[in-house]
Backbone as JSON, one array per atom type, in Angstrom:
{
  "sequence": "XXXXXXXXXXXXXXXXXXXXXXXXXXXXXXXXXXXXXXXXXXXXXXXXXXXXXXXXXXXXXXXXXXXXXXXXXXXXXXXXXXXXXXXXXXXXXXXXXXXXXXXXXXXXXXXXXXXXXXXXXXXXXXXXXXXXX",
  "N": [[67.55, -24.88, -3.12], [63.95, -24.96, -3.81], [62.47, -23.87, -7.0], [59.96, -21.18, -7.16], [56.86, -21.12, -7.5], [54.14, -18.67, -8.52], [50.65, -19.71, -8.7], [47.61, -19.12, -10.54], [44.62, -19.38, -10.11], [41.1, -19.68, -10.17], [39.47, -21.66, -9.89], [39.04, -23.42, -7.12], [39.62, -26.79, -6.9], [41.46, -27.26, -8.75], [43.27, -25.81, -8.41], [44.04, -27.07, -6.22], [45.0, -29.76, -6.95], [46.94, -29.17, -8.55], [48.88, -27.65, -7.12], [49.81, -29.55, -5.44], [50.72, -31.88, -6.57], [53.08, -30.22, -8.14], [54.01, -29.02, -5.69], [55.25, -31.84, -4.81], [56.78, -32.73, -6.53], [58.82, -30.88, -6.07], [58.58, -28.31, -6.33], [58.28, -24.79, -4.89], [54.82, -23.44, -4.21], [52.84, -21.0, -4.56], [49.51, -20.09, -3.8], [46.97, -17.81, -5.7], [43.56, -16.78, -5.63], [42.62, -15.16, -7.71], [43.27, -12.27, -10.19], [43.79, -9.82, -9.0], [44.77, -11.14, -6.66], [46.6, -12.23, -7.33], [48.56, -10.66, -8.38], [48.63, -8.64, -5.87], [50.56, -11.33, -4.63], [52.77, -10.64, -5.7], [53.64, -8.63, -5.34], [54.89, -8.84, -3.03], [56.29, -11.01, -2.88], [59.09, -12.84, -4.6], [59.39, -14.67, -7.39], [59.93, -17.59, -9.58], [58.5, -18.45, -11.84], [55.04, -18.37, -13.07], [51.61, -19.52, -13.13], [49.14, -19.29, -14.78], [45.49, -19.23, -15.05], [43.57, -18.52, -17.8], [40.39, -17.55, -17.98], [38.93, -16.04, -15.64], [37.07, -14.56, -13.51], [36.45, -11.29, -12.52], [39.07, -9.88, -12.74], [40.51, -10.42, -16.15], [42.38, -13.18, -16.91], [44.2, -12.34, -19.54], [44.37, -9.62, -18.39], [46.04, -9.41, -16.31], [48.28, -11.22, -17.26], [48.96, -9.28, -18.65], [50.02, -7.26, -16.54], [51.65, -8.42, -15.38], [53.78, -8.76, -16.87], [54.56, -6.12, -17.22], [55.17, -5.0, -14.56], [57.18, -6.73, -14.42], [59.15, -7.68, -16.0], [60.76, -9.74, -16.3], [59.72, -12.19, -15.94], [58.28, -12.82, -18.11], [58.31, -14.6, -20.46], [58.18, -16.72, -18.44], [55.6, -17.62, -17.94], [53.04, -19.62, -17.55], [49.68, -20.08, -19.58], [46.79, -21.17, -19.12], [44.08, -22.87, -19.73], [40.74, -23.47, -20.97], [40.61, -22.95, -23.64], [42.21, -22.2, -26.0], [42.34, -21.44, -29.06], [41.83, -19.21, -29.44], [42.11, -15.4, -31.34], [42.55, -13.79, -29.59], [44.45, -14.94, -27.63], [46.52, -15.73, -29.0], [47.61, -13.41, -30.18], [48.34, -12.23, -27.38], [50.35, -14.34, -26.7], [51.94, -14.65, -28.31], [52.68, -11.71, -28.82], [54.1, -11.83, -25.5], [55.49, -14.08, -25.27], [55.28, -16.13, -23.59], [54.38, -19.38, -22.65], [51.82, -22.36, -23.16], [49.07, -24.12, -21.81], [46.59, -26.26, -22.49], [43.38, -27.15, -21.1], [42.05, -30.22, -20.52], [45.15, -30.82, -18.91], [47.99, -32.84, -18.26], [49.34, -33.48, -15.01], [51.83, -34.03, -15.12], [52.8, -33.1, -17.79], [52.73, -30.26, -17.16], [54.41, -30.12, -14.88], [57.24, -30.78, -16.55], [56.97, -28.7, -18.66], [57.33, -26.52, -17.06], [59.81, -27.16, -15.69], [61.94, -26.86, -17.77], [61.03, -24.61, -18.62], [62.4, -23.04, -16.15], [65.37, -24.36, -16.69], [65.85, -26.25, -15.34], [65.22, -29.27, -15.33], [62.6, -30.77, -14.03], [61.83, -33.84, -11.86], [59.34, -36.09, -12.1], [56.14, -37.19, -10.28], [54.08, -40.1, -10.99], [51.96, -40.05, -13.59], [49.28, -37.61, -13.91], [46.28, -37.01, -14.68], [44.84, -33.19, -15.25], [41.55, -32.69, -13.56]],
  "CA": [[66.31, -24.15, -2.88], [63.4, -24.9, -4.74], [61.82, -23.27, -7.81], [58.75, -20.79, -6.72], [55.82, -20.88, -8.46], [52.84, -18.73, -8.45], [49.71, -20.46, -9.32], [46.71, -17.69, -9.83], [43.61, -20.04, -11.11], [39.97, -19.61, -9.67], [39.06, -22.94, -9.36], [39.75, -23.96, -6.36], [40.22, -27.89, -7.21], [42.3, -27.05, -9.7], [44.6, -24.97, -7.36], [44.52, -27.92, -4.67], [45.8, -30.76, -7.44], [48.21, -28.51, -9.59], [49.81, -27.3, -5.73], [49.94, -30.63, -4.5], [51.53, -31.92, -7.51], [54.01, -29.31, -7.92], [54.99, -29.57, -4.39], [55.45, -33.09, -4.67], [57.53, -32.41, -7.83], [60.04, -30.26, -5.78], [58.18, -26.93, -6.72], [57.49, -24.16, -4.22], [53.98, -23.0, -4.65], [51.94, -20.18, -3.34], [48.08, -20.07, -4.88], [45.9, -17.23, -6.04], [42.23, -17.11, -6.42], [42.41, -14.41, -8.69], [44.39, -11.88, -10.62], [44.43, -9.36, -8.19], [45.47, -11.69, -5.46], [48.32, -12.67, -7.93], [49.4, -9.33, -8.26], [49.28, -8.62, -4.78], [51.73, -11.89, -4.07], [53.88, -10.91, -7.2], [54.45, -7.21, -4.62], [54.83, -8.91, -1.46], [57.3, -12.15, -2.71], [59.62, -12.96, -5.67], [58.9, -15.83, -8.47], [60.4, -17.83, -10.55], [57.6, -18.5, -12.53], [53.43, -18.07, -12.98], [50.89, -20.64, -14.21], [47.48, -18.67, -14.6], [44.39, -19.61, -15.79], [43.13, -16.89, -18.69], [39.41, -17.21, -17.56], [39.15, -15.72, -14.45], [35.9, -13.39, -12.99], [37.5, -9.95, -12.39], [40.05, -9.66, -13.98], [40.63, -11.87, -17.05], [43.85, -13.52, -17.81], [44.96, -11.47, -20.29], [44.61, -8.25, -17.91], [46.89, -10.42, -15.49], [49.64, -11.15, -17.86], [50.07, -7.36, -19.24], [50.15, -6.82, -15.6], [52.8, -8.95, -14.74], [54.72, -7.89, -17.44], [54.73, -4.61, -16.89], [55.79, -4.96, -13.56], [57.92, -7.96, -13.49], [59.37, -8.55, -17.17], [61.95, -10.72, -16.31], [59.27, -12.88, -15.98], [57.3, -12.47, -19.28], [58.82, -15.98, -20.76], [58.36, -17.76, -17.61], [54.3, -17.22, -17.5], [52.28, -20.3, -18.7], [48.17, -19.76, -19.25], [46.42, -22.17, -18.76], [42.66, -22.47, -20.26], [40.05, -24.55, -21.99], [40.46, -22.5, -25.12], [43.33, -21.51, -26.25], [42.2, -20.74, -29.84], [41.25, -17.29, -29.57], [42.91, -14.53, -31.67], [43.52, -12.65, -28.09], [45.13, -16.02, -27.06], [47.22, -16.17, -29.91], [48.33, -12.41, -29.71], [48.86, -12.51, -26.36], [51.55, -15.57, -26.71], [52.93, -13.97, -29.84], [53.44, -10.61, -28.08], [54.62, -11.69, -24.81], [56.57, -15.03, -25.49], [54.77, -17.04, -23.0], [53.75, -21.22, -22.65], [50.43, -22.09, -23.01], [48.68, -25.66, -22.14], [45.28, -26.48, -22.69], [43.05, -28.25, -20.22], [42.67, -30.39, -19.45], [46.6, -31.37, -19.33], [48.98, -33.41, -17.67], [50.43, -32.71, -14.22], [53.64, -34.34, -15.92], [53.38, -31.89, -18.83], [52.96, -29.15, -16.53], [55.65, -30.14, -14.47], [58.29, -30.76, -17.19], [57.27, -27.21, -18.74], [57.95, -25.37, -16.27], [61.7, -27.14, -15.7], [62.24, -26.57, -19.08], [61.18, -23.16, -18.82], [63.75, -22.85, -15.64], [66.57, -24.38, -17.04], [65.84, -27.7, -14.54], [63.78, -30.53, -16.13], [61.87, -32.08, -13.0], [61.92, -35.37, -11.57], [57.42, -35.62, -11.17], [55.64, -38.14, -9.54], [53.46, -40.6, -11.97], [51.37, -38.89, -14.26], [47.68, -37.38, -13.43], [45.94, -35.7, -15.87], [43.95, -32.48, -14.52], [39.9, -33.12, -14.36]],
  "C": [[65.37, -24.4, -4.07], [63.02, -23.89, -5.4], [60.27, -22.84, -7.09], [58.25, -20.43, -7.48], [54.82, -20.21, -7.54], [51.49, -18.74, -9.36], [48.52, -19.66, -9.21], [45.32, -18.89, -11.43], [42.19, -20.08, -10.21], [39.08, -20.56, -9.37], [39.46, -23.34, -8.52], [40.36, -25.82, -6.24], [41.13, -28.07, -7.97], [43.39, -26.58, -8.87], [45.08, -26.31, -7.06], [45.14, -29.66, -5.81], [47.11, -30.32, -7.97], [49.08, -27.96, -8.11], [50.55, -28.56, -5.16], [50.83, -31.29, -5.35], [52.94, -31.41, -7.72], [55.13, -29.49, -7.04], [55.67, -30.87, -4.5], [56.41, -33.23, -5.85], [58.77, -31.46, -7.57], [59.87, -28.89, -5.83], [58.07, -25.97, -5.09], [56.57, -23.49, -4.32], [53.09, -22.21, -3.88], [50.2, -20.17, -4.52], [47.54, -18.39, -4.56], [44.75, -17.19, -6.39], [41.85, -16.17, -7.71], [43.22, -13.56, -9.37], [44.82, -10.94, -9.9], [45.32, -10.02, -7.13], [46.76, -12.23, -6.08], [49.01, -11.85, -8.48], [49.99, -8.87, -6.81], [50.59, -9.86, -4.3], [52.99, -11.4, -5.02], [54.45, -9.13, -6.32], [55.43, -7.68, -3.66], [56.47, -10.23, -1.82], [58.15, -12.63, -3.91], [59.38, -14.24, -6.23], [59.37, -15.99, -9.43], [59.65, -18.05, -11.67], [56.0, -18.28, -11.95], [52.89, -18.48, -13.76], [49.6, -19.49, -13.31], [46.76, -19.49, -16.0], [43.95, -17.99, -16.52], [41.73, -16.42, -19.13], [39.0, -17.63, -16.32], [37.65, -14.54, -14.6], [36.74, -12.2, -12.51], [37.81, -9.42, -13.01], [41.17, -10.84, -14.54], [42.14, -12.02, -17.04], [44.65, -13.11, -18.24], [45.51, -9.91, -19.6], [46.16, -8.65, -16.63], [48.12, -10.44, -16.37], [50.27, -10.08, -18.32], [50.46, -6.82, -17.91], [51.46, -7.08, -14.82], [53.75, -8.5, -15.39], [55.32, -7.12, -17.48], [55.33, -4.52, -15.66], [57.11, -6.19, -13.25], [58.55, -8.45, -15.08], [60.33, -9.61, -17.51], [61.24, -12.52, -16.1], [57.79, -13.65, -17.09], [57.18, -13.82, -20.32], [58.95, -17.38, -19.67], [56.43, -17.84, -17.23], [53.72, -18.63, -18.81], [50.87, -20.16, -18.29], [47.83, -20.79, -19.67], [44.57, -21.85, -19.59], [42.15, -24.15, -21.0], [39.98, -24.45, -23.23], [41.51, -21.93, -25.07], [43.42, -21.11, -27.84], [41.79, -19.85, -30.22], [42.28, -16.6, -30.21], [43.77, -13.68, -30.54], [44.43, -13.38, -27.68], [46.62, -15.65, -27.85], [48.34, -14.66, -29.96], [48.85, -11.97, -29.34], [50.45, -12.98, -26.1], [52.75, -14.87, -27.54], [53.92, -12.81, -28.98], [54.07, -10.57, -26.29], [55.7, -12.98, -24.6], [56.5, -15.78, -24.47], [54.2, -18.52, -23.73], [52.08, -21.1, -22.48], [49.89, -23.91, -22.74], [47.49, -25.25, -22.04], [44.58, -27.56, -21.72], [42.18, -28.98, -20.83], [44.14, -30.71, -19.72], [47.09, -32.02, -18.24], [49.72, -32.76, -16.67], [51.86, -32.77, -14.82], [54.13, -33.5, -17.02], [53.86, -30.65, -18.25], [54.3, -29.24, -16.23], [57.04, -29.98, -15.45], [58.51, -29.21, -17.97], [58.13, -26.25, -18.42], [59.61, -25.92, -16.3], [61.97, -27.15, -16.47], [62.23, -24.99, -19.26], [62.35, -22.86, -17.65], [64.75, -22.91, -15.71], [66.57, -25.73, -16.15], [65.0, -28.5, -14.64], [63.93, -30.97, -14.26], [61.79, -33.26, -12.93], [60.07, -35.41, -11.39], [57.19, -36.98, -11.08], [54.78, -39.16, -11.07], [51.96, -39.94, -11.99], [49.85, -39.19, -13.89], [47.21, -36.71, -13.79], [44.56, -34.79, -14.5], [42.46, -32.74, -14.92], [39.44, -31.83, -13.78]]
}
């Protein structure tokens, strides 16, 4: 059975390469456009992991990961954020205090991918590499 990921990033091109990818990488992936909607799947379906983006309209990133946390901490080390900036003090805080992955975009589906099976405990086999634009 594959590994289920959910993917909660507001770009929708971004969703539709990092899904497609994924999938194609052995992943099972459900998408979110936002952080509520990746709260609501995080009620409704269980996850092995969660790649968010940590600027989001709504509710940011950061309100998203204390969220998941709090409800789901078994998954607090399996949460990578995703962003164009990742040198922010909140960033850095964040990481510190919840012991989450972090890549920077743009990045590598192949990084992604190996991440995450690294963070599962199952390095991935991924397709040849395609950096995100």
């Amino acid at each position: 059975m594959p590994h289920r990921i959910l993917l909660v990033d507001d770009d929708p091109s971004i969703r539709r390469a990092v899904c497609r990818y994924l999938t194609r990488s052995g992943f099972a992936v459900d998408e979110a456009d936002t952080g509520q909607q990746g709260l609501q799947s995080l009620r409704t379906a269980s996850y092995d992991a969660v790649v968010t983006d940590l600027r989001m309209p709504g509710m940011p990133g950061e309100a998203f990961v204390e969220a998941v946390c709090e409800a789901h901490p078994h998954l607090a080390e399996r949460i990578v954020l995703t962003s164009g900036d990742m040198s922010g003090e909140s960033v850095r805080r964040l990481r510190s205090r919840v012991g989450c992955a972090a890549l920077e975009k743009p990045f590598s589906m192949a990084t992604l991918s190996g991440l995450l099976g690294r963070l599962l405990g199952t390095p991935q086999p991924s397709p040849a590499p395609s950096p995100l634009q």
